[in-house]
N, C-alpha and C positions, 0 to 999 in steps of 0.2 A: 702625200696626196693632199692633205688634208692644207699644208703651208703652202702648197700649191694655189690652190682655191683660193687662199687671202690673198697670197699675192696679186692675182687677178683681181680682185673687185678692190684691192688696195690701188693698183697703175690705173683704173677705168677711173677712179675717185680723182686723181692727180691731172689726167688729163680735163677734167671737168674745169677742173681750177685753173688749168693755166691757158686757156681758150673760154672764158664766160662771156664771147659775144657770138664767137658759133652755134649759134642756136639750134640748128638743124645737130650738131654733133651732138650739143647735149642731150635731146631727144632720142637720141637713137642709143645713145648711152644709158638713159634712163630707165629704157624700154627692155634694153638686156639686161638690166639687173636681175630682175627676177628668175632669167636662165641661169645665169650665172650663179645666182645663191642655191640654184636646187641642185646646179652641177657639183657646187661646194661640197653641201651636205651628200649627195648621192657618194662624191669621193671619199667621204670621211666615214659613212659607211659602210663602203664596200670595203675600205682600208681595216675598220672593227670586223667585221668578217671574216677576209681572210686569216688574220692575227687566232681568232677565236675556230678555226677549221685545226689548229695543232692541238688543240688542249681537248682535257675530258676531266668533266668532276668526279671529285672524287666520291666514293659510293659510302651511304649512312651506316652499311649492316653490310657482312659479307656472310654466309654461309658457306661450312666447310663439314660435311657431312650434317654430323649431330651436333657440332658446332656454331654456333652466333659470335661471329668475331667483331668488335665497333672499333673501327678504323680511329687513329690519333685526332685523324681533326673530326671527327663526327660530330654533329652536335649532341648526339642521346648520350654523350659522356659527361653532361652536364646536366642530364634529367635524371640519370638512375643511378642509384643509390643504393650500397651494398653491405647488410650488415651477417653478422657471425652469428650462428648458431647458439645456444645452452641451455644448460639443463635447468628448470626453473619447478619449485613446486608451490605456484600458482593458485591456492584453494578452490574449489568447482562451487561456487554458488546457485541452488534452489531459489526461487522466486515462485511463490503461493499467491491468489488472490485470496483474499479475507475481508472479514467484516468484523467492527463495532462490537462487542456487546454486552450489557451485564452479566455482573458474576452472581449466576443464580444463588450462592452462596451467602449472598450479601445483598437480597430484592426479597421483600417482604409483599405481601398483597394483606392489603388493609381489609377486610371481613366484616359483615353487621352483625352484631352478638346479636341485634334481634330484628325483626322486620319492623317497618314502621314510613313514616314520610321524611325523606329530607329537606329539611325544615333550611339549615346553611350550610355553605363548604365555606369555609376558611382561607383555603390556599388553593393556588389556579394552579395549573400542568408544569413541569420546570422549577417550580417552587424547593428552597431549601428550606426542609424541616428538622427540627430537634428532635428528640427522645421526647414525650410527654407533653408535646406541640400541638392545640386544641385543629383538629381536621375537622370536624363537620358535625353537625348536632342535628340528632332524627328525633321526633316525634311519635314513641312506639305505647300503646295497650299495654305490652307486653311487662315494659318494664315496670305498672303499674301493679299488677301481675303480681311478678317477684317482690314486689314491697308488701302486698298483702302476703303473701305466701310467708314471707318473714316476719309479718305481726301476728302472724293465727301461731307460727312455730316459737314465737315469742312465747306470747300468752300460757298455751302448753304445755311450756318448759316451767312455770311459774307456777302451772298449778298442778303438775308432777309432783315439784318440789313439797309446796305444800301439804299434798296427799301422803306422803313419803313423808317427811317432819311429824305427822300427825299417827300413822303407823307404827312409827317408832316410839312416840310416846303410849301409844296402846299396848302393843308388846313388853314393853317395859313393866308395865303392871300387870301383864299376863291375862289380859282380855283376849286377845288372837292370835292366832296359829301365824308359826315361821313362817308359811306359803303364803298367807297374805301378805307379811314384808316383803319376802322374797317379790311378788308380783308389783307391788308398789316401785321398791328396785328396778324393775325390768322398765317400767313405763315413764320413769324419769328417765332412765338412760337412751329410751328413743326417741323423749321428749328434747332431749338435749341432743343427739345426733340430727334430729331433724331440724333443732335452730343453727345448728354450727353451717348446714347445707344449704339453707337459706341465706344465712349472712353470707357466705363464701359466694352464692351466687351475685347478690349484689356486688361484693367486690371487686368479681370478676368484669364486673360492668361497669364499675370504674364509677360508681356514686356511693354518695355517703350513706350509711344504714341511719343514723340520727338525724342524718339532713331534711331542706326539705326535699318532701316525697312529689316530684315534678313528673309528669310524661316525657323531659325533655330527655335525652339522652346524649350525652355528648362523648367523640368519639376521640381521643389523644393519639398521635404518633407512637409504635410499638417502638420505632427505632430510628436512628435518627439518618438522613440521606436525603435525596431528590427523589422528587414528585415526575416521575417518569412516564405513570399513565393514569388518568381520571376517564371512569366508565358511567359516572351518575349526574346530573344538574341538579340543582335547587328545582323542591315541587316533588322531584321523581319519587316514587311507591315503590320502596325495599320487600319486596317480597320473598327473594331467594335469599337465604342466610348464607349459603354458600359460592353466593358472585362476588370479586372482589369492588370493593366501591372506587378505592384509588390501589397503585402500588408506590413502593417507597424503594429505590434502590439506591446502597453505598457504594456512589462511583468512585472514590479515592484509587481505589483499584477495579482494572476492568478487565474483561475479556475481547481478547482479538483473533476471534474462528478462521484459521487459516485452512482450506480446501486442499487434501495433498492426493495427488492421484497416488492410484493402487501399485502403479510399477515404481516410485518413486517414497513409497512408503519405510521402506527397509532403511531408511538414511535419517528417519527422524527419530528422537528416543526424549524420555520426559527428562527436566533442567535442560536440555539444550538449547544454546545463547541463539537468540533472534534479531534483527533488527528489521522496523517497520515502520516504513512510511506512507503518506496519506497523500490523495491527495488535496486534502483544504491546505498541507505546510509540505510542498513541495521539497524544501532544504534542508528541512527538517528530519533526523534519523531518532525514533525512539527504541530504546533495550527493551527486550523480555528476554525471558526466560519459558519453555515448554510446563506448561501444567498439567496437560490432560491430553493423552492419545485416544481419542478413541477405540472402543472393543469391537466397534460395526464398521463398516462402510454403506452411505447412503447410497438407497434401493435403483433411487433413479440417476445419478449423475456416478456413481460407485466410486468416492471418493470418498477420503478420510477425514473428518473432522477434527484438526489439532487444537485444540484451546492455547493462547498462550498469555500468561499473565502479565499484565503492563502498569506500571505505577502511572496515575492519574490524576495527583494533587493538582497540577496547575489547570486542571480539567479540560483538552486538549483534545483528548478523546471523547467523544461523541457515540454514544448506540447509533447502531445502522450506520455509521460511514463504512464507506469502505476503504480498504488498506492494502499493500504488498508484502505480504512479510516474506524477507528473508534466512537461506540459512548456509553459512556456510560447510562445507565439506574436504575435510584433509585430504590433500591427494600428495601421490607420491611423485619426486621428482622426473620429470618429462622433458624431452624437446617442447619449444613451444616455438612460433615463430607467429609477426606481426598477419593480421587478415589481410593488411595489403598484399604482401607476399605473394596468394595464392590465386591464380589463376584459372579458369574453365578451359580446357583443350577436350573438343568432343563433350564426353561423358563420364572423364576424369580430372581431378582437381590436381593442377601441378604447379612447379616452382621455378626458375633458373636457378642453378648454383654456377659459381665462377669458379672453373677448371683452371683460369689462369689470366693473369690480368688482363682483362676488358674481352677471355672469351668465357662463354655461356653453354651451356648445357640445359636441357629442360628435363626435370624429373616428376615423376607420377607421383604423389604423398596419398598414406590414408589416414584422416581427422579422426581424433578422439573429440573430447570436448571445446567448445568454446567460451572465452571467457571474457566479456567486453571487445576490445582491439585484437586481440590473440589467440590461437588455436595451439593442441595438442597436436603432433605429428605421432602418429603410431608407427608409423613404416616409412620406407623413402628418402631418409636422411639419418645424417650423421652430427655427432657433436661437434665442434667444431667448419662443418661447413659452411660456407659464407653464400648467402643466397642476395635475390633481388629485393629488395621490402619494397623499394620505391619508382615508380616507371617501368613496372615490369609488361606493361601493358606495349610498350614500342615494340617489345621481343615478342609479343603474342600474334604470330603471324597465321 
């Protein structure tokens, strides 16, 4: 039909040409083209038509009971992807939120051995201090105080002795009674207990008993570490002996308080390996080790407090960040199969397995754990069977 149709507006073409003065003929030749071209096409599609009333495509999927059959030419033979069951023993990984924090262990609170004005601080918050590192110098009474207390216990250590020196030369010649040395004895010996307690308290205040005798009082580093928290400014009036003025903590090593809930607590135990990351160093995975299980669970969240010890030399670790610690868990070998795999049918999670090549089956599975891309099968499957991983989604019908 179709060589039909050429042929026609091919001879209409031919007569044109060989009569170009008939003019009336070409017009009326010209004027049925347009019939002509639509006769064309009408013929060359009613010709595709009939041709196409024999045939039927062929179908993507067939079902045959509980059967999915994908026909040779299908195209979903080129989407799904079928791999083989085994047995894998996977470790089940814990994941804790945590925090930061110093090892109370190694954080000192710096104390006023006496009230007085803070006259300077030394070193701002953050700061790295030594061992015997001048922190701050107050201006106390007190310690003026103690410098008299140890010149009046001076003095009457001196004139014990004397007293005593002088007894014993009398007794000697037999002028006085035992009991008088005896008592001269006793008042040197408290005269001398009483300056040893007075020097001792100066020393404990960290100035010279021979120096000079200043109000000023200055305060040194007990240990040496970071300046973690400052509670006083220049000016401020020490009045409690018992508030800290600064703290001093050794971060070298630090704590990182991981939160373990209570049904999940059976799985932690003290040395056990951690790894935690932060996130200011995303790529970053740093070791510990378990130091401290808690004996409690806190009141309000009921959850476990694990301490765990993390080496902090390149100081990396920060108090108060927060952290992920991880842990892992031995498990015993298991089916696992990829989480593509698993599909929702209803209110059951199920799978395809391949009964035989390119036919399908759909199976009910029940999940133990999951682990990144992969899941535990508890039930449902067998070693060796070969399931859908990939385009299982064409067969979820």
């Amino acid at each position: 039909m179709r060589n039909t149709a050429i042929k026609i507006i091919k001879t209409t073409i031919s007569l044109l040409s060989a009569h170009p003065r008939q003019t009336s003929l070409k017009v009326a030749t010209l004027g049925a083209l347009p019939v002509l071209a639509m006769c064309a096409i009408f013929a060359v599609s009613s010709a595709n038509a009939d041709n196409n009333k024999g045939s039927t495509p062929e179908p993507m999927l067939v079902r045959s009971g509980e059967k999915l059959i994908v026909p040779e030419k299908s195209p979903f033979r080129t989407r799904l992807k079928v791999a083989t069951v085994t047995m894998t023993d996977i470790p089940h990984i814990l994941n804790f939120p945590a925090v930061v924090e110093a090892n109370p262990s190694k954080t000192v609170n710096v104390l006023p051995p006496l009230t007085g004005r803070l006259l300077e601080l030394k070193v701002k918050l953050g700061d790295s201090v030594k061992q015997g590192q001048l922190l701050a110098v107050i201006s106390s009474g007190d310690l003026a105080q103690a410098y008299s207390d140890y010149d009046k216990a001076k003095d009457a250590l001196e004139l014990a002795r004397q007293a005593l020196n002088r007894g014993k030369g009398v007794n000697a010649a037999g002028a006085n009674a035992a009991k008088d040395l005896e008592q001269l004895q006793s008042n040197y010996s408290q005269a001398a207990a009483e300056e040893k307690r007075a020097g001792n308290r100066l020393n404990t205040l960290g100035v010279d008993k021979a120096g000079e005798k200043s109000r000023a009082l200055n305060i040194a580093a007990p240990v040496s570490g970071t300046i973690t928290a400052l509670n006083n400014a220049p000016g401020a009036y020490i009045n409690d002996a018992t508030a800290a003025i600064m703290t001093i903590s050794n971060l070298e090593t630090v704590w990182v308080t991981a939160n373990v809930p209570e049904s999940q607590l059976q799985s932690i135990s003290k040395g056990q390996a951690t790894d935690i990351r932060l996130a200011a160093y995303p790529n970053k995975v740093i070791k510990g080790k378990v130091d401290v299980v808690s004996s409690i669970l806190e009141p309000d969240t009921r959850r476990n407090k694990t301490r765990i010890e993390a080496n902090n030399k390149d100081g990396l670790l920060k108090p108060n960040m927060f952290a992920t610690v991880s842990v892992s868990i031995p498990q015993a070998k298991q089916i696992r199969v990829p989480t593509s795999a698993l599909l929702m049918n209803n209110d059951s999670i199920t799978v395809f397995v391949e009964v035989a090549p390119w036919t399908f089956v759909r199976k009910t599975v029940t999940l133990g754990n999951e682990e990144s891309d992969s899941a535990a099968i508890l039930s449902g499957l067998n070693q060796g069977d070969k399931v859908v991983v990939s385009g299982g989604v064409l067969l979820n019908d």
